[in-house]
Structure formats: C-alpha cells, structure tokens
C-alpha positions in Angstrom: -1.8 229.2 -180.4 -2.8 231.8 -183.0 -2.1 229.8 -185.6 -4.3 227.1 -185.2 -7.3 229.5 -184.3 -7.0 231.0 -187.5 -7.2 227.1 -189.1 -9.6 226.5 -186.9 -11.8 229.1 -187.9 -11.3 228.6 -191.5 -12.7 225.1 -191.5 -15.3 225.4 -188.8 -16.8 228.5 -191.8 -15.8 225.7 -194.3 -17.7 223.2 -193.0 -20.8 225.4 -191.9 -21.2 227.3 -195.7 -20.9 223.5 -196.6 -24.5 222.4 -197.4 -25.7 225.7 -198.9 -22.8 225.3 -201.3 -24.1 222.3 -202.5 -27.9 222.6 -202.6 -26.4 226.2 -204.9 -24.7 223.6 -206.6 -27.3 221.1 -207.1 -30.6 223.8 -207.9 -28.7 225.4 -210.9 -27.1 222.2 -212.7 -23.6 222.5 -211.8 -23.1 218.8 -210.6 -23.0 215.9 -212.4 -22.0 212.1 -212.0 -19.9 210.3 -214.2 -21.8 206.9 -214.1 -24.3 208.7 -216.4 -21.4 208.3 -219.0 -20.8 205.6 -221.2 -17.1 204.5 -221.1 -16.2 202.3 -224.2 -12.9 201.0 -222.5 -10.2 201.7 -220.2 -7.7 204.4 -221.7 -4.1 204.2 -221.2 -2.6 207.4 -219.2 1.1 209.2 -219.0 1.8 212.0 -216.6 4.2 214.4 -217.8 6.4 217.2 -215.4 9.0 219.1 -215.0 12.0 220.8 -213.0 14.7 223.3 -213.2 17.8 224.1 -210.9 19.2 226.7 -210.7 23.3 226.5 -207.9 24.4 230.0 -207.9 28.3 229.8 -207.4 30.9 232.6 -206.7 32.2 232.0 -210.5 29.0 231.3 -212.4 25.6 229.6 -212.4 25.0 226.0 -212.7 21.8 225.4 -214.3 19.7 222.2 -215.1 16.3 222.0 -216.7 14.5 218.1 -217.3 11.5 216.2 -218.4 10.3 213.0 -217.5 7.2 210.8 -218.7 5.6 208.1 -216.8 3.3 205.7 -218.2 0.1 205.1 -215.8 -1.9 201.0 -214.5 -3.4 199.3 -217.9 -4.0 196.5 -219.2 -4.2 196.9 -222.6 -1.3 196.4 -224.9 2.1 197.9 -224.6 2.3 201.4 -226.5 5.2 201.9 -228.9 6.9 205.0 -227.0 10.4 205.5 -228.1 12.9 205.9 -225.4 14.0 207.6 -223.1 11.2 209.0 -221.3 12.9 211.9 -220.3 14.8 215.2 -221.1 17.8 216.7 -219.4 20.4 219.8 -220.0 22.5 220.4 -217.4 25.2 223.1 -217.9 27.1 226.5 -216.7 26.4 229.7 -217.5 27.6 233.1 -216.7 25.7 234.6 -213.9 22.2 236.7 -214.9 19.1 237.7 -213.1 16.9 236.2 -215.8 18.5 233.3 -216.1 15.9 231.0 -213.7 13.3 232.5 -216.5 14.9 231.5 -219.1 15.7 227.7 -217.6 12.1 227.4 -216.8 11.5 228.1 -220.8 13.2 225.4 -221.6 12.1 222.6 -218.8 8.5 224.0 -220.6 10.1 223.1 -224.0 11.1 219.5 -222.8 7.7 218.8 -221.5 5.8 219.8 -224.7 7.9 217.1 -226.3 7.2 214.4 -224.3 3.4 215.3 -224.6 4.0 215.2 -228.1 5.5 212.0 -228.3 2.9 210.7 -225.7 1.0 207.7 -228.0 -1.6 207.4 -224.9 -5.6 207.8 -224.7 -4.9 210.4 -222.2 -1.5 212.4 -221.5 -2.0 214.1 -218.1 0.4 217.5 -217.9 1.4 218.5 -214.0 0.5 222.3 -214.5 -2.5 224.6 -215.9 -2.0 225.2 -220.2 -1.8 229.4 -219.3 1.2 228.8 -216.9 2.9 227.0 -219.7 2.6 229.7 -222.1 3.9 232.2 -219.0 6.9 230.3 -218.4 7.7 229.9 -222.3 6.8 234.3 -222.5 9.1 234.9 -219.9 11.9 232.5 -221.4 11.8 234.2 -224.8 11.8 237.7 -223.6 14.9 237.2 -221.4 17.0 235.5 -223.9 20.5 237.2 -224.2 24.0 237.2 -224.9 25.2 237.2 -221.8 23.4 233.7 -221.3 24.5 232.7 -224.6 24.9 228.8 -223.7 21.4 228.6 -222.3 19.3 230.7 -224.6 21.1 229.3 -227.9 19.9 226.1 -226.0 16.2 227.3 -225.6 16.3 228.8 -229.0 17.5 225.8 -230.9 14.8 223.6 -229.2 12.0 226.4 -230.2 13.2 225.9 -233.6 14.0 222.0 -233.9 11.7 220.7 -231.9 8.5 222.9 -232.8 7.0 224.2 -229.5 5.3 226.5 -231.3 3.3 223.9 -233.0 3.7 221.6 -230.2 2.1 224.1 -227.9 -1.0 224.6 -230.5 -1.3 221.1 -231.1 -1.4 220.1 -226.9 -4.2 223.1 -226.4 -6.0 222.0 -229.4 -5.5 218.0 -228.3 -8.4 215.1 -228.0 -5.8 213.8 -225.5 -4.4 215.8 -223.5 -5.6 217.5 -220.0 -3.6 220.0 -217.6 -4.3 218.9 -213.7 -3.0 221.4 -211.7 -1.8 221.1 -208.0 -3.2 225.0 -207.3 -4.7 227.9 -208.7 -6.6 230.9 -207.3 -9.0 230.8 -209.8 -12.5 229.8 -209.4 -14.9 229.6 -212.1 -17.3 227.9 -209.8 -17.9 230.9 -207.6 -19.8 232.8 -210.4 -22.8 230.7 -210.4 -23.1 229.8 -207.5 -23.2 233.4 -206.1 -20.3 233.3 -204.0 -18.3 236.4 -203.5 -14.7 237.0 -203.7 -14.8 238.3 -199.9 -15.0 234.5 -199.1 -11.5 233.9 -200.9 -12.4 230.1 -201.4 -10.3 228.6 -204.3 -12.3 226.7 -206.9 -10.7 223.1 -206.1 -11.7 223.4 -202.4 -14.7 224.6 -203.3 -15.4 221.5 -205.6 -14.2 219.0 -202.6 -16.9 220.7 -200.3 -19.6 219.9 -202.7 -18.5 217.2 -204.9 -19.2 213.3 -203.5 -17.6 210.3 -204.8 -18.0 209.6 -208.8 -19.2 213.5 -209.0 -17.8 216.0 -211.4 -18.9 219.8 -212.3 -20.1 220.5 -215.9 -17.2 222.3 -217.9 -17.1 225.8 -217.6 -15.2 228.4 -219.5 -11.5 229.5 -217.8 -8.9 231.4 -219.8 -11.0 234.8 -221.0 -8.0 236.9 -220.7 -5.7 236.9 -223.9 -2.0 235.8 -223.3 1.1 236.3 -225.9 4.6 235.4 -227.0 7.2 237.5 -228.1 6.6 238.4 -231.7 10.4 237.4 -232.8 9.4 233.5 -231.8 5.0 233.8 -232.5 3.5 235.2 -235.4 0.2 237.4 -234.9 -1.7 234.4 -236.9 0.1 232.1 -234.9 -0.9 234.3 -231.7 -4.4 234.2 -232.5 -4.8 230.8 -232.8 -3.3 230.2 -229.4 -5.7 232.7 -227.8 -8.8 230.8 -229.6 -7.6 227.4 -228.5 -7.3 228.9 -224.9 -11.2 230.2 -225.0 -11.9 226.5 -226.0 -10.3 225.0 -223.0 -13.3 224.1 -220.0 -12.4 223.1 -216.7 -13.9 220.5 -214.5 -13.9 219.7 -210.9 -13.8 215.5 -210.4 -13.9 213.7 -207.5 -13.1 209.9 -207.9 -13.6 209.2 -204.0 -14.5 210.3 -201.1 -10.7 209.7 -199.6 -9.2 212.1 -202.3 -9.5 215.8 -202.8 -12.0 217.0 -206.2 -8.6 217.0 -208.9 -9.0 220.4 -211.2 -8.8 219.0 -214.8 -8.4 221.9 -217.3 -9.8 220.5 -221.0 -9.1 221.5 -224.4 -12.1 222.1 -226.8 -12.3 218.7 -228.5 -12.4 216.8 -224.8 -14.9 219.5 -223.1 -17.5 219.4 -226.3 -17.2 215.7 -226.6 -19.3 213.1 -223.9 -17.2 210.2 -225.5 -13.6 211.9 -224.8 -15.4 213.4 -221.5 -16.2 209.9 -220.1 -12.5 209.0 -221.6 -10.8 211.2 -219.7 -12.5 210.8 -216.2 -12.4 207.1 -216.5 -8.5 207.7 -217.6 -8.2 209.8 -214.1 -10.1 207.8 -211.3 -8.1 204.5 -212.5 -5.3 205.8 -211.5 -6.3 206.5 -207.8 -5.9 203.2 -205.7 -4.3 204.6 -202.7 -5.4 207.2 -200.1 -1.2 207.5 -200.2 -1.8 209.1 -204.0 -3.5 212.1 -203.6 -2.7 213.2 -207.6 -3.0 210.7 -210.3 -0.7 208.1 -210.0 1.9 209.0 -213.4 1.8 212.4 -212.4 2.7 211.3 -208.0 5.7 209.1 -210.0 6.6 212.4 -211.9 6.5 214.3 -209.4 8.8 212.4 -207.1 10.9 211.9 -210.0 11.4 215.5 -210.7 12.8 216.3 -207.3 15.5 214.5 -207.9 17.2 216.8 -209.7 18.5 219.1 -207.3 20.1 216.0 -205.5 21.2 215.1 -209.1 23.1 218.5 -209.4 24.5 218.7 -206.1 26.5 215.4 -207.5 27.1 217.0 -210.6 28.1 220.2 -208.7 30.7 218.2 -206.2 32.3 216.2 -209.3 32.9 219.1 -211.3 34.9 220.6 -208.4 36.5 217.9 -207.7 37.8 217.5 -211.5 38.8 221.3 -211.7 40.4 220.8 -208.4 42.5 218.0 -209.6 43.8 219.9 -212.6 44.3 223.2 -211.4 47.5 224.7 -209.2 45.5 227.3 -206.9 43.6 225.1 -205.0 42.5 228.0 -202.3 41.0 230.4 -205.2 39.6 227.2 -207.0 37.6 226.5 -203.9 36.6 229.8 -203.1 35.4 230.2 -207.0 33.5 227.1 -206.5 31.5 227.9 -203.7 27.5 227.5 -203.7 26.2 230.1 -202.3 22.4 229.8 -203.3 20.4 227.3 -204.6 17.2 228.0 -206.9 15.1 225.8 -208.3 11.2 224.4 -209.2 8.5 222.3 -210.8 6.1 222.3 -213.8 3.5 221.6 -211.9 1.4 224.9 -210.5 
C-alpha cells in the first residue's frame, strides 16, 4: 500500500545516509562516550509530568489540571520528600475558548512545584524548558473574568507558590534536565552539514549515529528569546530567563543499543560541569533495564500515571450528575445540561 512505500522509503534513505552521518559525526568531534567520565556514585532520580482535561458539556466545562512525581531504582538512603507526590484541581468553569490554555498554565505551575520540592541528584522533567515557558505565556495572557474560578486558581498559585522563581531556579538548576519525547529541532544538523531538505529530527538523527554508552557533546539550543506577560514577569526578571535559556546545552545519549538516543536538554551548571555531566547520564542509563521502557523509568511511571486523569474525570463527571440528578425536579433538562459533548485534554511531556 502507499503507506508503507512511503515508510519504506524513509528508512531504506535512513539507513543508507547512515554511515556518512557518522564518520561526519566522528571527523569533527561531535561524539563522545560516557565511560571516559568519572562517576563518583549512583544519583538518585524523580521524573516529573503532567496532564490537563478538559469535558466540554452543554452547561459548562469541566476542567482538571495535575502533577505527579515518581521517585526512580536506588540504593542509597530514603530522601526526605514530603507527601503527596502529586497535584490535582479539578473543577467547573463557564465555557471559554481559552480555557484549555489557561488549564495547561496551571498543570505547568503544578509541575514546577514538584521539581522544586524534588530533594534528588537528578529530577528528570517530561517536556523541553521553552515549551514550559509557552504553556505558562499562553496561560497568563488568557486569564479572564469569564473564567474566573480557574484563572483566580492559576493566579493564586503564580503568586503563592513562586513559579516565577521556581521557573528561574529549575533553568538555572545543577539538578534538573528536561527529556523530551519530540521536537523538530536539530542542533546536530549544523555541523554535520546536513540540510533542512532532509527533514531528519535531531533525536533520530542521534540514534542513527550514536552506539551504546555514546553521547553528543552539548551544543547550544534556545537562541530565540521567549517572554511572559509583563503583569506576572518583570523586564529584569525577563532577562534573566532569556540568559538562563542561552545557558541550557542539549545532548543526544544512548544508554543501549535496544533504546532510542534520549534528547536531554541541560541547564548551564550541568552542561559546563564534567562532574554533574557524568551525574546526570549515569542518573539516566540506570534507569533503563527493560527494552519495555523506552523513556527513563520515573518518567514511563509518570507518564502512565498521567493518563489516568481523563478516566479520573469521566468518574468525577458521572458522579456529579448523578448528585445533581438526585436533587433536582427536571430530570430531562438536567440530563440534557449535563451532556459531554467533547473531550479535550493532554500531557506535559512534548
């Protein structure tokens, strides 16, 4: 079928430009192996992610944003981590366009305070740092009265629980390191002399040339400047995002040969640092032990915990009619007011 001619071309180019890639790779410097890195022990790992749901019904929208933290395999002492590992709102609001924006805001929110919180070596968040600061822009911008439960939520948590700073602190963190599941981008095409014709994505391109215990030397990835509404981010406060953002290096790992190269996006202090370098990889390939995990294993429990919640609020949903059916005296209108007629919803982790 078509289809599976198009596939079949891709890989059969794939697996042709395959060797080239990697002598490219190899001639100017761009691999490296992380046994030529002294690691001083085994760290301690969380993954952190998120979700948001969104059941459009006749009468109004019921929304739900959560959090949830998973600690990774140690064997090192237990960490003091106050509970519970997790975040949830779950609510109705009048219906809104905006209002999936602004619930994404605040799943954003809820994840920044767990990461906070983290007490780990390593705190592994299911997403790339830039589409955080999106999801929180387009939050602010769209809150309004007319979702005044849900954005007096999102504001109150900007406010309480710091985001601001929490933000700052997570891009400026000796601990912390976004792995996200895609991206277009690919810094690795630049020097390697690869053209955007070829639309190869940076994290296949890594698992074409990569081998097992390989990783790509950090290399710059946010150049573009990104903002947040002056009413919740100060122009100082702006600045200093932007300069934590030019800090942040990605690299390309491949733990084995079983698992795709994982993208690991790394703030300043991690990228200049062999010590927290070695850290960090050593943090990631112990928690691959399964060609069934093809993500770090807190993040794979995160991730399946996270999709939960739209089974989660389809109970919610079903017990809150049943309780407004049992009080109220038009039951066909009740019903009708009731009725899902769209669902919505998403993760953290792009």
């Amino acid at each position: 079928m078509p289809v599976s001619a198009e596939v079949r071309a891709r890989f059969n180019k794939l697996r042709n430009d395959r060797a080239g890639y990697r002598r490219n790779a190899v001639a100017c410097g761009l691999i490296r192996r992380k046994a030529d890195l002294d690691v001083p022990r085994e760290p301690s790992v969380a993954g952190i992610d998120g979700s948001y749901q969104l059941h459009r019904l006749t009468s109004l929208d019921l929304c739900a944003a959560a959090a949830v933290a998973v600690e990774g395999t140690s064997k090192e002492a237990i960490r003091h981590w106050p509970e519970p590992y997790h975040r949830i709102w779950v609510r109705g609001v009048p219906h809104a366009d905006e209002t999936s924006l602004v619930l994404r805001g605040l799943m954003v929110g809820m994840e920044l305070e767990l990461a906070n919180l983290s007490p780990h070596d390593l705190t592994l968040i299911d997403g790339a740092f830039g589409s955080l600061i999106i999801y929180l822009n387009q939050g602010l911008s769209n809150v309004g009265a007319r979702r005044a439960v849900l954005s007096a939520e999102l504001k109150e948590r900007w406010e309480n629980q710091q985001i601001l700073s929490r933000l700052l602190a997570l891009l400026r963190s000796d601990r912390a390191v976004a792995v996200p599941k895609f991206t277009s981008r690919n810094e690795l095409a630049k020097p390697l002399g690869i053209s955007s014709s070829d639309a190869i994505d940076g994290r296949t391109l890594a698992t074409l040339i990569l081998k097992s215990g390989e990783y790509t030397a950090p290399l710059p990835v946010y150049e573009e400047e990104y903002h947040l509404p002056r009413a919740f981010c100060s122009e100082g406060d702006d600045l200093a995002m932007n300069h934590a953002l030019q800090a942040v290096r990605v690299v390309y790992y491949r733990p084995y040969e079983w698992v795709p190269s994982v993208r690991l996006e790394l703030p300043g202090p991690i990228a200049n640092s062999l010590t927290r370098l070695s850290i960090a990889l050593e943090g990631i390939h112990r928690q691959f032990f399964s060609p069934a995990v093809l993500e770090p294993y807190p993040l794979f429990l995160a991730d399946r915990m996270v999709k939960s919640l739209g089974a989660g609020v389809s109970v919610v949903e079903q017990t809150v009619s049943q309780q407004v059916v049992d009080t109220g005296v038009d039951l066909e209108l009740t019903m009708l007011l009731l009725q899902n007629y769209r669902t919505e919803g998403g993760r953290g982790g792009v």
